[in-house]
C-alpha angles and dihedrals in degrees: 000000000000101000088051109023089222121136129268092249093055086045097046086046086052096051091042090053080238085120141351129228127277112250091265099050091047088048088057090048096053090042087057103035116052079191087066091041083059108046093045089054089053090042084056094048093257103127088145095062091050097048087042083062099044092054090048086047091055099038085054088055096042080054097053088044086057106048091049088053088055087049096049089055100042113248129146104257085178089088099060 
C-alpha cells in the first residue's frame, strides 16, 4: 500500500489474484521490488536479462567482500 498508494482492499484483491495492478501501480512496485521486476522480466521471456542482473548483483557484492577483507587485513584499498 506505500509503495503504491493504492488502497487495502485493492491490496488485499492483488495479493488474492482477484485483480492485478494498473500500470502505474505496477510501474511503483517494480520500482520498489527488484522480485516484481523479475518476475515480470521471466514472465516476458527475458530470462537473460534476469540472469545478466543477478551476475552484476553478485560481482558488486564480491567487490564489497573483497574490499572489507583488505581492509581486515590491512591493506591500502585507495590504490585500486
Amino acid at each position: 500500500m506505500r509503495w503504491t498508494g493504492a488502497g487495502e482492499r485493492t491490496v488485499k484483491n492483488w495479493l488474492a489474484g482477484i485483480s492485478g495492478p494498473s500500470g502505474q501501480h505496477l510501474v511503483d512496485l517494480m520500482r520498489h521490488s527488484d522480485d516484481v521486476l523479475q518476475v515480470l522480466l521471466i514472465l516476458d521471456g527475458r530470462q537473460q536479462t534476469v540472469a545478466v542482473q543477478r551476475l552484476v548483483d553478485l560481482r558488486n557484492k564480491l567487490a564489497e567482500m573483497v574490499e572489507h577483507i583488505d581492509i581486515s587485513m590491512g591493506e591500502d584499498t585507495t590504490a585500486r
